[in-house]
N, C-alpha and C positions, 0 to 999 in steps of 0.2 A: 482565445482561450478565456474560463473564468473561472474562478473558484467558486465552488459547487457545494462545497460540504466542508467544515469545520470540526468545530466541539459539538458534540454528538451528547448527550445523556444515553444512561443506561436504559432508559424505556427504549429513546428514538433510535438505537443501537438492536436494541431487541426487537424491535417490528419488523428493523431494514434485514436483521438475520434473517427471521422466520416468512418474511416475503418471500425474499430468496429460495429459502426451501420450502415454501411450498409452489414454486416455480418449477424447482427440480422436479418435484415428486410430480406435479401434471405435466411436464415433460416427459418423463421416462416414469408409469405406474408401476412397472416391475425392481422399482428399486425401494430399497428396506430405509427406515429412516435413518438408520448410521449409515449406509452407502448415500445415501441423502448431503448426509453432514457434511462426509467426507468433502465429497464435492464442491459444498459452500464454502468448509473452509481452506480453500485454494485460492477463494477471491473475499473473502469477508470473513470476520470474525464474532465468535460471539459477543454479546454484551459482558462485560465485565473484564475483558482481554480486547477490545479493537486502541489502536492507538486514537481514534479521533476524541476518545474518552477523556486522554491527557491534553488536548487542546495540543499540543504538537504538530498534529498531523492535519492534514491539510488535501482535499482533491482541486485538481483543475483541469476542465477538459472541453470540449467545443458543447457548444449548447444541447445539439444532437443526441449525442451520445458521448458515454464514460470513454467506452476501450475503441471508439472511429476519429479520436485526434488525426490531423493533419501529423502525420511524420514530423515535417521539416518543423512545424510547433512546437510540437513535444521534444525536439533535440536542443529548439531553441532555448528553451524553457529549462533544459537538465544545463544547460552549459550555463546561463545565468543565476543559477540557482542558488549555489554556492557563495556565492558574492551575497548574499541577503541570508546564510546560515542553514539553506536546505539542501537535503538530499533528495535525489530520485529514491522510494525507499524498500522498491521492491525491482530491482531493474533485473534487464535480461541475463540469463546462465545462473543466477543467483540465486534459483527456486530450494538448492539444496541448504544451504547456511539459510535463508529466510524462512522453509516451509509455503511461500506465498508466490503464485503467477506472480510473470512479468505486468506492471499496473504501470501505465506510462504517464496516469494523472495522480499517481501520489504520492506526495511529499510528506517527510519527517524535517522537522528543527531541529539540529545540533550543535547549532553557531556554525560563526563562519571559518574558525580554523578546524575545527573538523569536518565539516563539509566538504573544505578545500582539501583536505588530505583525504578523506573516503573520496571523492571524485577522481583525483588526482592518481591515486592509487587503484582504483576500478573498485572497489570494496562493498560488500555491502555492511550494513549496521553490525551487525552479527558479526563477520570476518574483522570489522574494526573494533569491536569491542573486546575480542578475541587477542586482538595485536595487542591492546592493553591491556592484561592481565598477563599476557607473556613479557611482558616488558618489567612488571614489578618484580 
């Protein structure tokens, strides 16, 4: 595994958007540009909303490709994660509380006691940030 992708700027955020969709769009010509977006953003965000913007976020994946990790890698990788303060940050079932596919190369910073407790707990960011405001 390597890490791939970092702190993004809003331009280099904005090209990697509109790559994407215009990937979609010569993929499938019968889709309209909001069914376009839609699409995109299930695996990327716009400039001005991707987490890689806040230096946070973090990808890591086999040289090949983003989403053809080695399984046994990418599990190896979420269970040590937490111990250095990251989360897996879009993991699997979690599409509804996240809005985002399962991404099994990206990581969020949240330190390591919540890491440890989103892990621990199966949580995503969202669900745990969620537990804390119910708690005040």
């Amino acid at each position: 595994e390597h890490l791939i992708a970092g702190y993004r700027s809003v331009a280099q955020q904005e090209e990697l958007y509109q790559s994407y969709l215009a990937q979609e769009l010569a993929n499938d010509p019968s889709l309209t540009q909001e069914a376009a977006e839609a699409l995109v953003r299930k695996y990327a965000q716009p400039a001005g909303t991707s987490e890689h913007q806040t230096g946070l976020a973090i990808d890591m994946s086999t040289v090949d490709s983003l989403n053809a990790s080695d399984p046994k890698v990418a599990q190896e990788i979420q269970k040590i994660a937490p111990q250095f303060g990251f989360i897996l940050r879009y993991p699997k079932g979690k599409q509804t509380s996240t809005g985002i596919e399962y991404e099994d190369w990206h990581y969020r910073y949240v330190g390591k006691a919540s890491a440890q407790y989103i892990t621990t707990h199966s949580l995503s960011l969202e669900e745990y940030l969620t537990r804390l405001k119910e708690k005040k």
